[in-house]
C-alpha positions in Angstrom: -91.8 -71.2 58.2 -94.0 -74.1 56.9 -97.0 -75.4 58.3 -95.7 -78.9 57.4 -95.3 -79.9 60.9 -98.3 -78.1 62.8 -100.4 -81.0 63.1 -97.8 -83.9 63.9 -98.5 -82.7 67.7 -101.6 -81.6 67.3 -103.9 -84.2 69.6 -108.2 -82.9 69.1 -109.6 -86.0 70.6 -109.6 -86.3 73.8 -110.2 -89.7 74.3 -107.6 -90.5 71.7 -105.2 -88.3 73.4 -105.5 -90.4 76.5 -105.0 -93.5 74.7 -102.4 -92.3 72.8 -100.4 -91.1 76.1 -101.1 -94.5 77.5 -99.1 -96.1 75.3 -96.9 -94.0 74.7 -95.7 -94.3 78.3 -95.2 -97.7 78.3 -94.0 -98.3 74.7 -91.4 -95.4 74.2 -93.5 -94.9 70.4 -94.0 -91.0 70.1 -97.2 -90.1 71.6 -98.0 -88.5 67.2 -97.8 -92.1 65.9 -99.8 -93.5 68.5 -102.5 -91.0 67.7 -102.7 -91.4 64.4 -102.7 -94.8 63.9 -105.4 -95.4 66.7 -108.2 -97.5 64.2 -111.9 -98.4 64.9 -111.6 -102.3 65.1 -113.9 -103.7 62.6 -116.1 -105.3 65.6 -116.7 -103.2 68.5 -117.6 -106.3 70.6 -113.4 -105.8 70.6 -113.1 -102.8 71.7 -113.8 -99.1 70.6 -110.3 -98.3 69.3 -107.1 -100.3 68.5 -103.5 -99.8 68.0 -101.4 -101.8 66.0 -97.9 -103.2 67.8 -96.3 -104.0 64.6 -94.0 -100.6 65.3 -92.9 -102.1 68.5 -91.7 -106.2 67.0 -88.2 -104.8 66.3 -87.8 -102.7 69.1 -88.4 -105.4 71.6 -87.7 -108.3 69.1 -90.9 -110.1 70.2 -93.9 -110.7 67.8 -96.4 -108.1 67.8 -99.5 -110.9 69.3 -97.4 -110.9 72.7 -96.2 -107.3 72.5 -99.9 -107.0 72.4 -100.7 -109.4 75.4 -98.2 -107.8 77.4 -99.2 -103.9 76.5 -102.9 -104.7 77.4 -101.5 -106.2 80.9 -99.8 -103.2 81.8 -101.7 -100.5 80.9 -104.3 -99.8 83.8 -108.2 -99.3 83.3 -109.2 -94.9 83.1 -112.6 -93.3 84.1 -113.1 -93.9 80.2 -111.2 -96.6 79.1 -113.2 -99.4 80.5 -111.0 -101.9 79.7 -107.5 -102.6 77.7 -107.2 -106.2 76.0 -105.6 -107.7 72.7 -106.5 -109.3 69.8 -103.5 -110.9 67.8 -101.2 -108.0 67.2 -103.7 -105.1 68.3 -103.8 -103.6 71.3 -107.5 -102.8 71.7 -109.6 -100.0 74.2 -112.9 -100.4 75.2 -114.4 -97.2 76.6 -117.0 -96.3 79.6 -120.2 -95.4 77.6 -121.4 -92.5 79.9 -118.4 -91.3 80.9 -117.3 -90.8 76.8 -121.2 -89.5 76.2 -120.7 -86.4 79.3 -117.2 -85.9 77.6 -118.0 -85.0 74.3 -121.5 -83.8 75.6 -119.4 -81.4 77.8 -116.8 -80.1 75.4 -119.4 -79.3 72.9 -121.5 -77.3 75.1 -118.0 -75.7 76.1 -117.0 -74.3 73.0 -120.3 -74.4 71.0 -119.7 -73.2 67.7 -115.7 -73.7 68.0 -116.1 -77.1 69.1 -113.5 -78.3 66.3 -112.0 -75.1 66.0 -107.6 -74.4 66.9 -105.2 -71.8 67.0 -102.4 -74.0 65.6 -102.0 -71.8 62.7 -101.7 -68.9 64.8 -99.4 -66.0 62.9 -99.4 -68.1 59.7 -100.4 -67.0 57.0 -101.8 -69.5 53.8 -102.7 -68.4 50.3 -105.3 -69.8 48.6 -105.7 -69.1 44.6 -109.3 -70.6 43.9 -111.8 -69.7 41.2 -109.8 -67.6 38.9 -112.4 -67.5 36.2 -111.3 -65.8 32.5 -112.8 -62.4 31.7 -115.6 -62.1 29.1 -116.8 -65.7 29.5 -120.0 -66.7 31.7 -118.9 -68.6 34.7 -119.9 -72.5 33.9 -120.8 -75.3 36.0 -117.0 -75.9 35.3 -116.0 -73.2 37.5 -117.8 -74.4 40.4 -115.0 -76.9 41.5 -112.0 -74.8 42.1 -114.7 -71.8 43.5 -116.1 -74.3 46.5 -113.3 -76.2 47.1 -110.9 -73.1 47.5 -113.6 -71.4 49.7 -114.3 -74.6 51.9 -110.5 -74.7 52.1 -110.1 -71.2 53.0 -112.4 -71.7 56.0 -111.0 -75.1 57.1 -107.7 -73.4 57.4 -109.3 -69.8 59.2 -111.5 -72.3 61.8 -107.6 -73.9 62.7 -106.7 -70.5 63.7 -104.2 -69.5 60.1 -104.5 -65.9 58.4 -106.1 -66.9 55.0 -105.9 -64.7 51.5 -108.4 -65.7 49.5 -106.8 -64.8 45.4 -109.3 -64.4 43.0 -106.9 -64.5 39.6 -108.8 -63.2 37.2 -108.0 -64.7 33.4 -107.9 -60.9 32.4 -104.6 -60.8 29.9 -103.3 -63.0 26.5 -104.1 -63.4 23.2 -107.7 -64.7 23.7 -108.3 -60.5 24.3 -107.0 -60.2 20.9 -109.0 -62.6 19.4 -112.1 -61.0 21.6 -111.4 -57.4 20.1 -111.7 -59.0 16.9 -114.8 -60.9 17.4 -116.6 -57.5 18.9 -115.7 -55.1 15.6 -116.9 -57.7 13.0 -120.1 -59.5 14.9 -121.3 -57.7 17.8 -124.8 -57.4 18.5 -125.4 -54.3 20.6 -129.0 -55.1 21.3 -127.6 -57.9 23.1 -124.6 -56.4 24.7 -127.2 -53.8 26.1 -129.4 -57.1 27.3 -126.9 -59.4 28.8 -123.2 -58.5 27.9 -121.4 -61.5 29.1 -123.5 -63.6 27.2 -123.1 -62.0 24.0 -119.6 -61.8 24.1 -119.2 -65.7 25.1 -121.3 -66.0 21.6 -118.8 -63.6 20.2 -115.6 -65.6 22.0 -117.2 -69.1 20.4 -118.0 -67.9 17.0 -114.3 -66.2 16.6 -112.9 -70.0 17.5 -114.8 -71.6 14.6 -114.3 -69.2 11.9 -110.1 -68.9 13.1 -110.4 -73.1 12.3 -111.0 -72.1 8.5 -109.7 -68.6 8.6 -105.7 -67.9 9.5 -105.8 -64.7 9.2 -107.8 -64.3 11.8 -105.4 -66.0 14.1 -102.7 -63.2 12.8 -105.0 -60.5 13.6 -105.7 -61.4 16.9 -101.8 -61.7 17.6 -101.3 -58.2 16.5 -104.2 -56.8 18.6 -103.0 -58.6 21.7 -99.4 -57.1 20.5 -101.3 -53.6 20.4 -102.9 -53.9 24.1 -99.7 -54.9 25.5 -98.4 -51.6 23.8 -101.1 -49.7 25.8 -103.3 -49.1 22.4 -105.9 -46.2 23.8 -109.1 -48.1 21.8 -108.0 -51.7 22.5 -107.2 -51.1 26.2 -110.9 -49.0 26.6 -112.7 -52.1 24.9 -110.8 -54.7 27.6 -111.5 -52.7 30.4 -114.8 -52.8 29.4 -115.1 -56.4 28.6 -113.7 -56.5 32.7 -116.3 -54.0 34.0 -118.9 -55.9 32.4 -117.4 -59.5 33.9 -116.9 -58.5 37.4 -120.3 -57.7 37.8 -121.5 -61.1 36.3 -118.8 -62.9 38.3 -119.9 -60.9 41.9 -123.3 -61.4 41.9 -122.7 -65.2 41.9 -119.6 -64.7 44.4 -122.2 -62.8 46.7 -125.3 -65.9 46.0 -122.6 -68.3 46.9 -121.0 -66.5 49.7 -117.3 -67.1 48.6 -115.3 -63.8 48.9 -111.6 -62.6 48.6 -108.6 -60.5 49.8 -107.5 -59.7 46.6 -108.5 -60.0 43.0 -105.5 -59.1 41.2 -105.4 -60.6 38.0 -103.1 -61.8 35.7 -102.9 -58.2 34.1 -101.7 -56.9 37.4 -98.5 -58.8 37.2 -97.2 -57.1 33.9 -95.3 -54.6 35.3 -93.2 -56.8 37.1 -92.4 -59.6 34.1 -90.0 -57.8 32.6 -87.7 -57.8 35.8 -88.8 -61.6 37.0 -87.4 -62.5 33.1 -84.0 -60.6 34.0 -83.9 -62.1 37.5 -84.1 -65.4 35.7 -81.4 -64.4 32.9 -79.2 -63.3 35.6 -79.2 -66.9 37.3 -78.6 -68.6 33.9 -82.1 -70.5 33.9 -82.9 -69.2 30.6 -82.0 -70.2 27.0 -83.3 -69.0 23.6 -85.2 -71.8 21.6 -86.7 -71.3 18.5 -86.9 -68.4 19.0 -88.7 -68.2 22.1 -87.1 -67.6 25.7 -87.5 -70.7 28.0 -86.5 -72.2 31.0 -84.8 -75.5 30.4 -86.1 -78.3 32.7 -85.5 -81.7 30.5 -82.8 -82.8 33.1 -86.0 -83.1 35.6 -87.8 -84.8 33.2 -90.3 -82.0 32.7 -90.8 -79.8 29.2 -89.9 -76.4 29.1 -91.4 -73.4 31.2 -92.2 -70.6 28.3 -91.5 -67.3 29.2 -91.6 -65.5 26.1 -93.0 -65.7 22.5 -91.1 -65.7 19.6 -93.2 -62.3 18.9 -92.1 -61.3 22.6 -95.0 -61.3 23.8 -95.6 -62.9 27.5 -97.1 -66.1 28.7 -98.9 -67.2 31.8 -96.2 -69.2 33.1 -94.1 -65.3 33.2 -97.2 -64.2 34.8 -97.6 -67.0 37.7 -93.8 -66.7 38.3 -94.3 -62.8 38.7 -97.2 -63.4 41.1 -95.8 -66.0 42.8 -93.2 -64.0 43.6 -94.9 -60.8 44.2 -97.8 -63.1 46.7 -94.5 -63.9 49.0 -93.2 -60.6 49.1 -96.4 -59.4 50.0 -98.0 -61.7 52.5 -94.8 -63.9 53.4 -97.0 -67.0 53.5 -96.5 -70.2 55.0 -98.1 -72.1 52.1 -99.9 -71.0 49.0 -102.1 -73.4 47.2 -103.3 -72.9 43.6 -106.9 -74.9 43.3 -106.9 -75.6 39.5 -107.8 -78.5 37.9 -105.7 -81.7 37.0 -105.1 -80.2 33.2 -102.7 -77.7 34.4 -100.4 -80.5 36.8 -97.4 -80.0 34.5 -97.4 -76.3 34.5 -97.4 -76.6 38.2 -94.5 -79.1 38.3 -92.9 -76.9 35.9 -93.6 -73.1 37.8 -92.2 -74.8 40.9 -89.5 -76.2 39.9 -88.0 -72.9 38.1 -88.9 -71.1 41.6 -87.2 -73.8 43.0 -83.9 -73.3 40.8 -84.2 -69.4 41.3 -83.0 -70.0 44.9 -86.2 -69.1 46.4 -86.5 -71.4 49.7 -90.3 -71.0 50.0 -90.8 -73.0 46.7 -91.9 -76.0 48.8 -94.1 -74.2 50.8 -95.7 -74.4 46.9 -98.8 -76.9 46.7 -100.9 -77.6 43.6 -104.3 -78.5 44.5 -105.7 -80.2 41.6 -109.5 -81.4 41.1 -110.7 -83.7 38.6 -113.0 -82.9 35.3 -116.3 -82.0 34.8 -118.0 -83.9 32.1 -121.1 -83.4 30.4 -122.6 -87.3 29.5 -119.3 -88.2 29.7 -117.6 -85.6 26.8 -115.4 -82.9 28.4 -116.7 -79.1 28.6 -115.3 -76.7 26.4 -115.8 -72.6 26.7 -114.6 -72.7 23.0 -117.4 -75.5 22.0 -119.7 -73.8 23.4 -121.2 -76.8 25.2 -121.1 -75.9 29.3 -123.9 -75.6 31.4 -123.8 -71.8 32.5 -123.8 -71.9 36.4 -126.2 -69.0 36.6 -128.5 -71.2 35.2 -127.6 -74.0 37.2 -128.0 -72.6 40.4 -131.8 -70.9 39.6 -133.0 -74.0 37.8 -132.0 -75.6 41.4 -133.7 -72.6 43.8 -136.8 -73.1 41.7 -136.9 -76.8 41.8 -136.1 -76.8 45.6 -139.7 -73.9 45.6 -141.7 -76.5 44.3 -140.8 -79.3 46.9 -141.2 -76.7 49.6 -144.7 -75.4 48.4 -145.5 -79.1 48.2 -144.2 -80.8 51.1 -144.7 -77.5 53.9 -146.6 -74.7 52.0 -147.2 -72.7 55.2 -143.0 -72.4 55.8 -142.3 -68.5 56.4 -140.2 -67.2 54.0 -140.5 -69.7 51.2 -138.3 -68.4 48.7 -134.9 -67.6 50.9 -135.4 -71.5 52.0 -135.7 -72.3 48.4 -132.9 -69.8 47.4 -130.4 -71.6 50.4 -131.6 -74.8 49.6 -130.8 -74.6 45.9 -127.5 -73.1 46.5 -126.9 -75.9 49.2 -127.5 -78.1 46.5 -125.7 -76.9 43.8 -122.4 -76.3 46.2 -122.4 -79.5 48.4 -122.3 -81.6 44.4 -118.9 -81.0 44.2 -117.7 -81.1 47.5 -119.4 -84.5 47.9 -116.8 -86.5 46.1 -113.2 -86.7 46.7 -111.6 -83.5 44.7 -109.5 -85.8 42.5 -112.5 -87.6 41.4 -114.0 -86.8 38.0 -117.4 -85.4 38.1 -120.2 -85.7 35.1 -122.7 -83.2 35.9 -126.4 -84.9 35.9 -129.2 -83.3 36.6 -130.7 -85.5 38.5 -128.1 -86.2 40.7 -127.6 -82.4 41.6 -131.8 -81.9 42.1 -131.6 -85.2 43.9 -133.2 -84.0 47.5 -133.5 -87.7 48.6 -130.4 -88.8 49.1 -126.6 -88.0 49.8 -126.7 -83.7 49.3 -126.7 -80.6 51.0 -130.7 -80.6 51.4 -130.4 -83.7 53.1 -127.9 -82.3 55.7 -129.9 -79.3 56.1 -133.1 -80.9 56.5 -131.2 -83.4 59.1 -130.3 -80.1 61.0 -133.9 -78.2 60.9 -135.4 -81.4 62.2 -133.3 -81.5 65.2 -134.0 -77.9 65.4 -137.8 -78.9 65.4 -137.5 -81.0 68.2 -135.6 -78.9 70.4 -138.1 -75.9 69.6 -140.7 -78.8 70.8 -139.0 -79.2 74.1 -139.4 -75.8 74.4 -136.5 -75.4 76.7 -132.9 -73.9 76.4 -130.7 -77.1 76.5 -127.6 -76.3 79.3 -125.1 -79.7 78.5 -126.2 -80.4 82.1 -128.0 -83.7 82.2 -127.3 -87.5 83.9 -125.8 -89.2 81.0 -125.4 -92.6 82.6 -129.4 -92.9 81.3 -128.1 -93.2 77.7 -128.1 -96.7 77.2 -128.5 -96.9 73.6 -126.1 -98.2 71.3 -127.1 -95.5 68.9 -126.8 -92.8 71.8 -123.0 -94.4 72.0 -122.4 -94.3 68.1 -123.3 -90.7 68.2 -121.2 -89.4 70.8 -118.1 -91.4 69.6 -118.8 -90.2 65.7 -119.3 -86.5 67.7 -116.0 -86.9 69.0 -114.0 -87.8 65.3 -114.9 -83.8 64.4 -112.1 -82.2 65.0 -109.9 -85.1 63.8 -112.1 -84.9 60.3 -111.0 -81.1 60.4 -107.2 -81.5 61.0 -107.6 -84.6 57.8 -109.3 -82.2 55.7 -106.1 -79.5 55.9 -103.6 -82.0 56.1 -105.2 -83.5 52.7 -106.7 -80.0 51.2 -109.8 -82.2 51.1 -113.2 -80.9 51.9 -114.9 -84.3 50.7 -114.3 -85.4 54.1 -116.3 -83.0 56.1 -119.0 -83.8 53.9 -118.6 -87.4 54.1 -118.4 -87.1 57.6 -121.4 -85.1 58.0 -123.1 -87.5 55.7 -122.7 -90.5 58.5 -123.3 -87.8 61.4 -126.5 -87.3 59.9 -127.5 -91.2 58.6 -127.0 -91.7 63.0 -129.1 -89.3 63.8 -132.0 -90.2 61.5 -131.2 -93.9 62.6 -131.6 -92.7 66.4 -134.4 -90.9 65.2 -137.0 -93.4 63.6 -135.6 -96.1 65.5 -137.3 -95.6 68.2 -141.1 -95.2 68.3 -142.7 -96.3 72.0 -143.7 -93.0 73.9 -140.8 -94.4 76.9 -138.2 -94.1 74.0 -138.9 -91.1 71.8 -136.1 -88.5 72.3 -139.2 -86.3 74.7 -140.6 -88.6 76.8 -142.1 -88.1 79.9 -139.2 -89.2 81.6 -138.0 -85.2 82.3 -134.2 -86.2 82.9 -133.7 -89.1 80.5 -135.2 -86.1 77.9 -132.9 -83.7 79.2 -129.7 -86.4 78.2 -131.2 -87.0 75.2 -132.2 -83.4 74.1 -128.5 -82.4 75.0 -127.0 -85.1 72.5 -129.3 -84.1 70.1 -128.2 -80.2 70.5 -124.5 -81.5 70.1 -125.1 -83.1 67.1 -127.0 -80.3 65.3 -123.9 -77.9 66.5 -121.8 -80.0 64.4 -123.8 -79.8 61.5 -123.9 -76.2 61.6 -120.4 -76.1 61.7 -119.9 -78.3 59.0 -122.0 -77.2 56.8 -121.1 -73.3 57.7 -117.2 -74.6 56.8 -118.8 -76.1 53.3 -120.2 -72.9 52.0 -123.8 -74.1 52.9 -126.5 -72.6 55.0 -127.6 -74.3 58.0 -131.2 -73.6 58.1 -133.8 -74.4 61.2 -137.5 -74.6 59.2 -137.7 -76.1 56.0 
């Protein structure tokens, strides 16, 4: 069953649901169009949201300015919609300030930390393949797109109420092993493998790639070990399981500083059992053909090249392998949707692997989504393992805990634990750089930009929700969403509440999209608000605690709402929400 449709009836705002119903009423427009093409106007001296009649001109064969005129005239005034009027074609809603502020105010202290949260995916199940780093390399800051993304994913989709399994497929299997195995018996250091494995054999795995560009016969021999540890060779297959030992314990102590786990971490190696019958299942459909030599789906009639499924040698590819999984992850979890988050490189393959599924009769091929993600570049050249010019994101992250030690020892040296602020803080950091830009966008990685605690990161959201914190530790009360809200007569007290209110709309656009970038961005303006709100007002009558007890109370209670959303958003990011910093 795909989740295609889940959300076309899925109505989070309650305000928009009202408005949406409204219309819908009177125009005959399905209530899911309304809603989603319900606007901010661009002045909201017009009104708080509009609606387009455009939808409507041929239906009642009138211009949409008078369908507008008309629509406004019919629809009567709500508890919070103040008052219905139009602008040229838009149909525009302005809303009751107080009563919108004790909505949200209300839901929020409702649900608390589910405020946002569904159970529209309820027995669904999504896969996710994210991270998927290859064996015997040191993760780079390369990696860091597909891990975030897939794990912010993953959580967008478990907070809407769908059973996610989180793949970690491991780059354990092809010839590269060959040309490891290689590497290790002429050049290995053991000092080094004895001090910090992974990194010798990445030197290893870089030093084989320069001397195969003068040396073919190293590019033979590596072919004919690979040939050997397909064969089950006792010595070849001890030396890759080591080379895996040694990289899932590089590759889980990051997992565990980052948080990100998974269900399952079957790698491509896992599959090869199976490859020989997906082949024959292929064969037996007539999708294959022999061409030079090698074995291939033919898919030049859909404009695509050919999906390789065998060697000339006979050995396998990964396009065998992902078809084997592929197949192997539906028989297994029977998911609604599987999404592979791998970069943009690899769009083809994708068009290619699901478009053979497609032909092999299997119906859940369009429950099949490639999530791609643009490249990381390094001052603008592209990173490459076999160059050996990547930043390694160990190093990354604790170059970024110990720059975010020294801005806390300078700026709040008596903080209590010190260094787990500046170990969350760094990771916030590191993390919230990728997810702070649309996934498709192409990222150079700059220093400054990722230590950059000023300005438009995940230490700026965090601080944004300690201070809050702050002041409610200040007020030194329990906030109970009980309060007189028609004392909020700030515009920025309005802002808030109706930016509170977009939440779990920015949730529903982030899994329709597969797009984390707009939490973040949304939690970017949440924040900018607050701080607005915040040092805005200065006069002892219009701090956020005055001595006004119930005007404090109202404002204390928008204040807890918005540092619940925070949390949320930055707990569905990957980041910690901290309260001191």
């Amino acid at each position: 069953m795909s989740i295609d449709n889940d959300f076309k009836d899925y109505f989070p705002n309650p305000i928009k649901t009202i408005i949406s119903s409204a219309v819908s009423s009177v125009s005959g427009i399905p209530q899911s169009d309304i809603y989603q093409n319900l606007q901010e106007p661009p002045d909201s001296a017009i009104g708080d949201y509009g609606w387009p009649c455009f939808s409507l001109a041929k239906i009642k064969r009138k211009a949409p300015p008078v369908i507008a005129a008309e629509t406004a005239g019919i629809i009567k005034p709500h508890s919070i919609i103040e008052k219905v009027s139009s602008v040229g074609p838009y149909l525009n809603f302005t809303l009751n300030q107080k009563a919108t502020i004790q909505t949200v105010c209300e839901n929020i202290f409702a649900q608390n930390e589910k405020y946002g949260s569904a159970n529209i995916g309820s027995g669904k199940t999504i896969v996710i393949d994210y991270s998927s780093p290859n064996i015997a390399k040191p993760m780079g800051i390369g990696h860091l797109r597909s891990t975030v993304i897939g794990a912010a994913l993953k959580r967008i989709y478990q907070y809407l109420g769908y059973k996610v399994v989180g793949i970690n497929h491991l780059g354990d299997w092809g010839t590269q092993f060959g040309k490891l195995v290689a590497a290790y018996r002429r050049w290995a250091d053991q000092k080094a493998m004895d001090d910090d494995p992974i990194k010798e054999l990445y030197r290893l795995y870089v030093k084989i790639h320069e001397e195969a560009e003068n040396d073919q016969s190293l590019e033979d021999e590596s072919r004919e070990i690979f040939k050997r540890l397909e064969e089950g060779d006792p010595e070849i297959t001890a030396l890759w399981r080591k080379f895996i030992a040694i990289s899932k314990l590089e590759f889980n102590r990051l997992y565990n500083l980052l948080g990100i786990t998974f269900e399952s971490e079957a790698g491509e190696s896992f599959y090869n059992d199976k490859l020989e019958h997906t082949v024959k299942f292929l064969e037996d459909k007539g999708l294959t053909k022999i061409s030079r030599e090698a074995l291939i789906v033919p898919l030049d009639e859909f404009k695509l090249e050919p999906l390789l499924l065998k060697k000339r040698d006979g050995s396998s590819l990964y396009g065998t392998r992902d078809l084997a999984a592929a197949i192997y992850r539906y028989e297994t979890y029977k998911f609604d949707l599987i999404l592979y988050v791998v970069g943009v490189a690899q769009t083809l393959h994708f068009k290619q692997l699901f478009k053979t599924l497609e032909l092999a009769g299997f119906e859940w091929a369009k429950d099949c989504r490639h999530v791609s993600f643009g490249w990381v570049t390094l001052g603008g050249e592209m990173m490459a393992t076999r160059r050996g010019n990547i930043f390694f994101l160990e190093d990354v992250i604790e170059q970024t805990i110990a720059r975010a030690r020294a801005i806390i020892s300078q700026g709040n040296p008596d903080l209590e634990n010190p260094d787990e602020v500046a170990r969350k803080v760094g990771v916030g950091a590191v993390v919230f750089s990728d997810l702070a830009v649309r996934r498709d966008t192409d990222v150079s990685f700059e220093w400054e930009r990722m230590l950059d605690f000023d300005g438009q990161t995940g230490p700026y959201l965090q601080y944004a929700h300690a201070r809050i914190c702050s002041l409610i530790r200040k007020y030194g009360k329990e906030p109970d969403g009980r309060a007189d809200y028609s004392m909020l007569k700030f515009p920025e007290e309005f802002s808030l509440a109706k930016k509170l209110l977009e939440y779990p709309d920015k949730i529903k656009s982030a899994a329709e999209l597969n797009e984390p970038y707009i939490i973040s961005a949304y939690l970017l303006d949440l924040a900018g608000l607050f701080s607005t709100y915040f040092q805005k007002y200065k006069s002892p009558a219009d701090k956020i605690i005055s001595d006004n007890s119930e005007l404090t109370k109202a404002r204390i209670n928008l204040a807890w709402c918005v540092r619940v959303v925070l949390k949320s958003g930055l707990d569905i990011l990957g980041i910690d929400a901290l309260e001191k910093m």
